[in-house]
C-alpha positions as CSV (number, residue, x, y, z in Angstrom):
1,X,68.6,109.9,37.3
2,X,70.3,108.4,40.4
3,X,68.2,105.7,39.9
4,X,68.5,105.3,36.5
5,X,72.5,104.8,37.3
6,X,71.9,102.6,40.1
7,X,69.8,100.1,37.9
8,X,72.3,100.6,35.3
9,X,74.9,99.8,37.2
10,X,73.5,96.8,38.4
11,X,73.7,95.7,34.7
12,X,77.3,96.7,34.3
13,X,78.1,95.0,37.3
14,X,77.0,91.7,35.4
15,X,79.8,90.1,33.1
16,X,78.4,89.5,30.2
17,X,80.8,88.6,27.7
18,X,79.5,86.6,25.1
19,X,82.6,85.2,23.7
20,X,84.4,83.8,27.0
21,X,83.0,80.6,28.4
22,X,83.5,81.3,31.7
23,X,81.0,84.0,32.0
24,X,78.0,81.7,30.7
25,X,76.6,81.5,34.3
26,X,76.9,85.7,33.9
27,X,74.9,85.3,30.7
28,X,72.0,83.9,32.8
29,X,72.3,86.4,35.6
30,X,72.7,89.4,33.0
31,X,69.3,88.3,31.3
32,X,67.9,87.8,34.6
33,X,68.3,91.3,36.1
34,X,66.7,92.6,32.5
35,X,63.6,91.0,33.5
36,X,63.6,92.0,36.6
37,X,64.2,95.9,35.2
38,X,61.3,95.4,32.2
39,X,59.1,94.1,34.6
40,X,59.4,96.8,37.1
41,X,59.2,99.3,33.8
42,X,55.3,98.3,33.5
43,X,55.4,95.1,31.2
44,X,52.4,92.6,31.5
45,X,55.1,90.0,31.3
46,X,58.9,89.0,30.9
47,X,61.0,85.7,30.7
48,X,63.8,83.9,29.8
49,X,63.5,82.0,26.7
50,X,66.0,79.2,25.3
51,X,67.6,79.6,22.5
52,X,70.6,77.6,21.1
53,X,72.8,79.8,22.6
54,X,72.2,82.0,25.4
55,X,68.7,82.8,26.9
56,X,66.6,85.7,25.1
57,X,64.9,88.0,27.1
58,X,61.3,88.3,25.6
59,X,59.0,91.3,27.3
60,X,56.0,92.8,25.8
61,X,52.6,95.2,27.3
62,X,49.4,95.6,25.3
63,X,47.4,98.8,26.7
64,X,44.2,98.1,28.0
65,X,43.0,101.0,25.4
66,X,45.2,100.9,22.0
67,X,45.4,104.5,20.5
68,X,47.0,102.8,17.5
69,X,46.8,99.5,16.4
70,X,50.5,98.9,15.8
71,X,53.1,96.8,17.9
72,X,56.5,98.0,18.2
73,X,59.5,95.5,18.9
74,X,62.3,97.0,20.2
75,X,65.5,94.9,19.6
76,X,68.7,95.4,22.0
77,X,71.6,92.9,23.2
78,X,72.8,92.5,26.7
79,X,76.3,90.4,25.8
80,X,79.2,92.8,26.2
81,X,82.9,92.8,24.8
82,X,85.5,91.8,27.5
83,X,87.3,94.3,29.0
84,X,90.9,93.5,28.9
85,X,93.6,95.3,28.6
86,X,92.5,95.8,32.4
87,X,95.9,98.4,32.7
88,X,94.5,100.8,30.1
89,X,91.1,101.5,32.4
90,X,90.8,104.3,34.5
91,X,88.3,102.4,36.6
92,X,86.7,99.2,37.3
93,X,85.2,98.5,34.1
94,X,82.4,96.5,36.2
95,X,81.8,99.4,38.1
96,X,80.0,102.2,36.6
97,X,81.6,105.8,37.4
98,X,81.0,108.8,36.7
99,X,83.4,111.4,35.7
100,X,82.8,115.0,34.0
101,X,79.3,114.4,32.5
102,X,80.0,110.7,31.0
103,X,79.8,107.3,33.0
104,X,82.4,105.1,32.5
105,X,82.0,101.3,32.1
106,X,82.3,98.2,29.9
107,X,78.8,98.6,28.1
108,X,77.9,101.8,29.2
109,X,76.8,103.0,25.6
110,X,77.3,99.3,23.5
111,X,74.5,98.0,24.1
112,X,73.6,98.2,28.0
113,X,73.1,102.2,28.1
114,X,71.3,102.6,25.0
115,X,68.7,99.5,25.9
116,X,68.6,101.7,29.2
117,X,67.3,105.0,26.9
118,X,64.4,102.8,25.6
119,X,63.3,100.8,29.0
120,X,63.2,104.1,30.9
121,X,61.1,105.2,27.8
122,X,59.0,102.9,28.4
123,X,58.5,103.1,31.9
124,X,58.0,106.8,31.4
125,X,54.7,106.4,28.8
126,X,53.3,103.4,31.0
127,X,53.5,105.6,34.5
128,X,52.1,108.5,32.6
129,X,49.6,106.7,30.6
130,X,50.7,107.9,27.0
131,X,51.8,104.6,25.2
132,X,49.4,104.1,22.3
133,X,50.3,101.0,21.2
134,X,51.8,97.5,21.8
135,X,55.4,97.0,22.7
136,X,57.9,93.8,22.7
137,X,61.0,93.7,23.6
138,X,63.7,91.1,22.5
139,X,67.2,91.5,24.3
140,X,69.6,89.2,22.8
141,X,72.9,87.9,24.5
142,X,74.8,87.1,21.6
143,X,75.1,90.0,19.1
144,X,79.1,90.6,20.1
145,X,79.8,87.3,18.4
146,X,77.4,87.8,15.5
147,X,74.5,86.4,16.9
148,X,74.8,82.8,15.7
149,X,71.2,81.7,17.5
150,X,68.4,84.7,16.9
151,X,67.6,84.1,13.4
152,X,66.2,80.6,14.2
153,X,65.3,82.0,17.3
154,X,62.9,84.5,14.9
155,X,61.7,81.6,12.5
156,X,60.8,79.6,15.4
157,X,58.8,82.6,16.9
158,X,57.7,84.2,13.8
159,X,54.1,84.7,15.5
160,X,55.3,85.6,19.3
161,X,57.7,88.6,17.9
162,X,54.9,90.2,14.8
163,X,55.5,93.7,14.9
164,X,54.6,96.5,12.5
165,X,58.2,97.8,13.0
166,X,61.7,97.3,15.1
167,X,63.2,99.8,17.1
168,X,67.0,99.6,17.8
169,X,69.2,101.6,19.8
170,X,72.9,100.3,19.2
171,X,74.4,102.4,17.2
172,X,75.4,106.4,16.6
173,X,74.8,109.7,16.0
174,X,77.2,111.7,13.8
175,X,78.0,114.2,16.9
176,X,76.4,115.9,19.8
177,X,75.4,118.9,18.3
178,X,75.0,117.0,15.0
179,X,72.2,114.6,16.1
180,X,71.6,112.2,13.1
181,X,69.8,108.9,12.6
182,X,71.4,105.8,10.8
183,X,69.5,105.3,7.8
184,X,72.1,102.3,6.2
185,X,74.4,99.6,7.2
186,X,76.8,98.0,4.7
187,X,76.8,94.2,4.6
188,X,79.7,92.4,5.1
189,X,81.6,89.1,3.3
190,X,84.8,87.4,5.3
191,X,87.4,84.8,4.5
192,X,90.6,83.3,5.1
193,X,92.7,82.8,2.2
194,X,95.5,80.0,2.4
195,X,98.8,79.4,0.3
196,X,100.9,76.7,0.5
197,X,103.8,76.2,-1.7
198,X,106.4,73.7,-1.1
199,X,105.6,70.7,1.4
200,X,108.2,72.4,3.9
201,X,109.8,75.6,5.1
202,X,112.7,76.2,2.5
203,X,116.6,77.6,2.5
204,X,116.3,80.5,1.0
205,X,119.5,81.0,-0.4
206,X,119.1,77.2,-2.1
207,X,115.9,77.4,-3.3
208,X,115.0,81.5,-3.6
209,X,114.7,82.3,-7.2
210,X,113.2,78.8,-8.5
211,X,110.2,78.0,-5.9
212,X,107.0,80.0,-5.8
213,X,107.1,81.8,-2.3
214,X,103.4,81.3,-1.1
215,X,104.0,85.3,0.7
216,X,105.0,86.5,-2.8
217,X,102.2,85.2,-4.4
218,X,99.4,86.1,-1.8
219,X,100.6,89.3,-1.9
220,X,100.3,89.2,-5.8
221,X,97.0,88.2,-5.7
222,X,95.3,90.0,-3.3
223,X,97.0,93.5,-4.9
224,X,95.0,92.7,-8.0
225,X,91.5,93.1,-6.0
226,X,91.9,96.9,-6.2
227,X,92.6,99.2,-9.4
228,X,94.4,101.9,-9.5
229,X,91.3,104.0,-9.6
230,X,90.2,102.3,-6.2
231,X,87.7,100.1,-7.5
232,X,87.3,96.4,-6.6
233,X,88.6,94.0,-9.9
234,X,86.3,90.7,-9.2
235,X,84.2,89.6,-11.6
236,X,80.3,90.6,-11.1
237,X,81.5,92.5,-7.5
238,X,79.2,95.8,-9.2
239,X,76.5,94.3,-10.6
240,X,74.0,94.8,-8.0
241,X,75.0,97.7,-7.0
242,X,73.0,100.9,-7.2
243,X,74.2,104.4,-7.9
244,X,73.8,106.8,-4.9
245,X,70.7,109.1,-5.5
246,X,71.7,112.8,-6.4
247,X,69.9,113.7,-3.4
248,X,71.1,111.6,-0.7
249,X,74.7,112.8,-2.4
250,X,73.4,116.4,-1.5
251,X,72.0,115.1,1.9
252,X,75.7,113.9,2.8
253,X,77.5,116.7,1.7
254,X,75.6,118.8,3.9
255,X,77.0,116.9,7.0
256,X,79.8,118.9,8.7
257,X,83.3,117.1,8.0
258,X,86.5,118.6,8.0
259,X,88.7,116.4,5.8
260,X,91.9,117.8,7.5
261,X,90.6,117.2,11.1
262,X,89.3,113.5,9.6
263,X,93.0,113.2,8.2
264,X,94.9,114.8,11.8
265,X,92.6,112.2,13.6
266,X,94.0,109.2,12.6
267,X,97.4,110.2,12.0
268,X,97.7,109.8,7.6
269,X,98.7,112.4,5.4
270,X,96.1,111.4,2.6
271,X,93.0,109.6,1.8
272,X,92.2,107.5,-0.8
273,X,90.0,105.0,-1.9
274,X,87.2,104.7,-5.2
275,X,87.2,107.6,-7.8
276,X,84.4,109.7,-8.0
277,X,83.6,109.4,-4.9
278,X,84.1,111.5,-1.6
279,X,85.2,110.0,1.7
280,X,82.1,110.0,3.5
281,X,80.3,108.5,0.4
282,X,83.4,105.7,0.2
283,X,82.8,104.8,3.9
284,X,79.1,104.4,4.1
285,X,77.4,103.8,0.8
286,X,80.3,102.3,-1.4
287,X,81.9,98.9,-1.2
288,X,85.2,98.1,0.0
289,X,88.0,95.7,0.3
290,X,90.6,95.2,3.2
291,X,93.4,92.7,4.2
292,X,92.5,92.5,7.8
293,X,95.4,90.3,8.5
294,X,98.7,88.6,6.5
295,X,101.0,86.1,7.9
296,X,103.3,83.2,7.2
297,X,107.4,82.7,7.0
298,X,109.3,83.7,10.2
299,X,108.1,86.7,12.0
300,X,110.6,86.1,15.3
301,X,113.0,88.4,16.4
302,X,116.4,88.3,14.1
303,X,116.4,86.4,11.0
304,X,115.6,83.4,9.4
305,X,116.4,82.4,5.7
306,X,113.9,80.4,5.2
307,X,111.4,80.6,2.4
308,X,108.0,79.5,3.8
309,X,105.5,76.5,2.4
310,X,102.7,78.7,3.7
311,X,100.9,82.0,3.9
312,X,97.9,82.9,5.5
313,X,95.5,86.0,5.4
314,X,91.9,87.3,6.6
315,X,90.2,89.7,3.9
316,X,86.9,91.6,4.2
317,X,84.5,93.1,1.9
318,X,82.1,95.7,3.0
319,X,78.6,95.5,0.7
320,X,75.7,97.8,0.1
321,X,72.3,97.5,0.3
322,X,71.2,94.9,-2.8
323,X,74.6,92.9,-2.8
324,X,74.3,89.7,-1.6
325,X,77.0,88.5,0.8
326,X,76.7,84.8,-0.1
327,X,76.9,85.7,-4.0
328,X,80.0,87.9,-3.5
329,X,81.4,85.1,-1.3
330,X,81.5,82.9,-3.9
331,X,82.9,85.1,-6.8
332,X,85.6,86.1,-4.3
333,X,86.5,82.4,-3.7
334,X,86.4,81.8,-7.6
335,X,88.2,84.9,-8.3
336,X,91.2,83.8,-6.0
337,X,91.4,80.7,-7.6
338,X,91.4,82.0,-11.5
339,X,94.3,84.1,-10.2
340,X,96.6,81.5,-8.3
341,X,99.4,80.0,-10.7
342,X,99.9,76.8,-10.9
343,X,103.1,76.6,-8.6
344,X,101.0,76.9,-5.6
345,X,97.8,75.1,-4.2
346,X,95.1,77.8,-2.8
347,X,92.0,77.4,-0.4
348,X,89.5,80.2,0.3
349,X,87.3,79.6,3.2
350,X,83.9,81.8,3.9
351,X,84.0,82.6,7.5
352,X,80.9,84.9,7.8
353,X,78.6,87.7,6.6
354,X,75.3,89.5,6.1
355,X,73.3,91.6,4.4
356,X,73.3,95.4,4.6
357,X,70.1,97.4,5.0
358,X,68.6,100.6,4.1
359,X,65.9,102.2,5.7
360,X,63.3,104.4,3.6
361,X,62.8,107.8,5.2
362,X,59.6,108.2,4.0
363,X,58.2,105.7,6.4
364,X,56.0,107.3,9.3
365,X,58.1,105.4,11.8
366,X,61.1,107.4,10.6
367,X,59.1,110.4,10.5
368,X,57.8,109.7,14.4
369,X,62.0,109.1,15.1
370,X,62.6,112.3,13.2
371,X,60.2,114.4,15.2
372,X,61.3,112.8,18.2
373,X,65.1,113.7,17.7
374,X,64.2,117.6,16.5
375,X,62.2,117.9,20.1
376,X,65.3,116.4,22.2
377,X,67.8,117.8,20.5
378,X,66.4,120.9,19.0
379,X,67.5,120.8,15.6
380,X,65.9,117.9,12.5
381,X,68.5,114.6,12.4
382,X,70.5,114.3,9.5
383,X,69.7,110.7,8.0
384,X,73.0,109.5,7.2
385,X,74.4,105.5,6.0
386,X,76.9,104.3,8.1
387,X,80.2,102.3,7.0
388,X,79.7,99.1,9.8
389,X,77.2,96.3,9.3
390,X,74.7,94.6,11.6
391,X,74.1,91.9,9.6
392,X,70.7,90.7,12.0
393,X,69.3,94.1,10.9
394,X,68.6,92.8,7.3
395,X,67.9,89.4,8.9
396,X,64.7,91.1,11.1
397,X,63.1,92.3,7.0
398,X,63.9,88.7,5.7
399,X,62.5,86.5,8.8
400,X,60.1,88.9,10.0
401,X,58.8,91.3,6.7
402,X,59.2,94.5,8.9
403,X,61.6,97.6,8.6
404,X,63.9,99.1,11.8
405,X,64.3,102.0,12.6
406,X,67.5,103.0,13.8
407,X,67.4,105.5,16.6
408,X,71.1,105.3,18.0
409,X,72.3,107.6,20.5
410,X,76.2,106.6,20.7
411,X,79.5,109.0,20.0
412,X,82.6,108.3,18.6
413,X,84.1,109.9,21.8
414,X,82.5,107.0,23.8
415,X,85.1,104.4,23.0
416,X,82.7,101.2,22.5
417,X,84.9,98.4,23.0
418,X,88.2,100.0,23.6
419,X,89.3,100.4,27.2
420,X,87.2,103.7,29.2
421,X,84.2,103.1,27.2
422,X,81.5,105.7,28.5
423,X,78.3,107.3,27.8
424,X,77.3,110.9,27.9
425,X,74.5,111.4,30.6
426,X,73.2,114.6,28.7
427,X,72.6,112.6,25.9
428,X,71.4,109.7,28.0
429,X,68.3,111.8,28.8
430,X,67.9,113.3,25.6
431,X,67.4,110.0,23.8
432,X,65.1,109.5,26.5
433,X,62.6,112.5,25.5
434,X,63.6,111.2,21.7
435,X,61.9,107.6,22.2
436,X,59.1,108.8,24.3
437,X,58.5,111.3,21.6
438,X,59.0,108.5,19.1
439,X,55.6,106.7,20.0
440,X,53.8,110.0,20.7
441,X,53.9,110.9,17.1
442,X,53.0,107.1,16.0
């Protein structure tokens, strides 16, 4: 373990955020040390790669003796969030430290700790002789700002990155003693919705009354997405989208959630959301709709009568598996404009998306993960969907024709991109024994 931290560290130590430009030359470095780390794990080979972005770090080993004749790509990102506000940190986020069981750092757990897991894996079976089949590793430095350059990346590469099936370790279990793998991602469909009204800001007290306000009427608008019985009002939104089986409804009820402590948590007094449905089916296997922003008029300290000639908001949908994020892109932007009245002019623009994913736990791979998790952690993973979206995951099925497997190892209580981020190092070498278990039941 001390120099498992030490090599981590030396990662951590590397600023790799993705979306400032003055940490490209960190980009380089970051990818660098990665290949210096797979290398020294036991791989035949590893190298930087261009991409149109920043460089991809492409590994792989083929035993001398295959036990199996499968290849296993194991997916990870090496681009970090920055770590401001600085004040809020306990310690150096660029220094890994550890404190009561958990080392602290910007990408200790998201994604630098849980690539870690499956390199010391990996090093693990090739000292000991036990890896029965091909492995590739792809290390991306882009996923924090939605990966912009892998998919062509894959298509250009097709051949170089064939794999049987994807491993990925970047996202979380439902709890520590409630180990769990990620069997779902919702998809995800984002715009910006503009208003504009008059051709300048107006006197409210002259005009108030006889002008559309742009706020008024965005408001109006965007409260007609949702019913009253929580259910999303644009035309087509359901269409593709599939009941949830009885028994994955019994599978979910059977994970321990306290609606009060859920409730205490985050400070509300009651939940709501589509009827029918419970809260941990609404946040991982149903759709939703947020305003993830709203703005316009004067927001400056005292007041200003003034009634504004624009108004501006960002709006979200989360999707589920078989909703397409470009179809419900569209409806959205159709739907907006079949609701604005005629006293205002609106514009929708798509800003991004992707698909969501489901993973079928029938698949041997999952049943190897499975097995793997019950050994480490002594008890059989719940499968469970989660609410966020990793729109590449659906993006490695499309390009490549394979499934992933998602064998996450993070905790809520590790804070991934808030200030004292951390990763539990009892868990660290746990997931450890769960991927090196992983390919011994391939």
């Amino acid at each position: 373990m001390p120099r498992f931290v030490e090599e981590w560290d030396s990662l951590i130590g590397i600023p790799s955020v993705s979306c400032q430009p003055e940490h490209k030359a960190d980009m380089e470095r970051c990818a660098k040390r990665w290949c210096e780390l797979l290398l020294a794990a036991g791989a035949d080979h590893a190298e930087l790669m261009p991409s149109a972005g920043n460089p991809m770090v492409f590994a792989e080993y083929t035993p001398a003796e295959l036990k199996i004749d499968k290849t296993v790509l194991v997916y990870a990102h090496y681009d970090v969030m920055p770590a401001e506000p600085l004040e809020l940190w306990q310690s150096n986020p660029w220094k890994a430290q550890i404190r009561d069981g958990r080392l602290y750092a910007r990408g200790a757990d998201d994604d630098k700790g849980q690539a870690m897991i499956q390199v010391k894996a990996f090093e693990y079976l090739r000292r000991n002789g036990d890896l029965p089949c091909r492995v590739k590793f792809i290390f991306e430095g882009e996923e924090e700002i939605g990966s912009p350059s892998l998919e062509t990346f894959m298509i250009e590469h097709r051949e170089l990155l064939k794999a049987d099936i994807i491993l990925v370790s970047d996202t979380s279990m439902l709890g520590k003693q409630t180990p769990s793998l990620t069997t779902g991602l919702r998809g995800l469909a984002y715009w910006q919705v503009e208003v504009t009204g008059p051709n300048r800001d107006l006197h409210s007290g002259h005009f108030g009354g006889a002008v559309a306000n742009p706020i008024n009427v965005l408001c109006g608008m965007l409260a007609k997405v949702i019913d009253e019985n929580g259910r999303i009002t644009i035309p087509h939104f359901y269409d593709k989208v599939l009941p949830i089986p009885q028994a994955e409804r019994d599978m979910i009820a059977r994970i321990p959630f306290s609606l009060d402590n859920y409730k205490a948590a985050i400070g509300v007094a009651e939940v709501q959301g589509e009827a029918g449905y419970s809260t941990l089916e609404r946040n991982s296997c149903r759709p939703s709709f947020d305003i993830c922003g709203i703005w316009g008029g004067y927001t400056g300290e005292g007041s200003k009568t003034v009634l504004p000639s624009k108004a501006y908001a960002k709006v979200s949908c989360r999707l589920v598996a078989d909703q397409d994020h470009e179809e419900i892109s569209k409806a959205f932007v159709d739907y907006m404009q079949a609701l604005a009245p005629k006293s205002v002019k609106v514009e929708v623009i798509p800003m991004h998306g992707g698909q969501g994913y489901v993973c079928p736990i029938d698949l041997p791979e999952y049943k190897a993960a499975e097995a793997g998790f019950e050994l480490a952690f002594g008890k059989r993973p719940l499968a469970a969907r989660r609410g966020g979206s990793i729109p590449i995951i659906s993006t490695f099925e499309q390009v490549l024709g394979v499934k992933t497997i998602l064998m996450g190892f993070g905790l809520e209580q590790n804070a991934i991109h808030s200030p004292n981020e951390s990763f539990d190092l009892e868990v660290f070498k746990k997931g450890i024994v769960a991927v090196v278990e992983f390919y011994r039941h391939l």
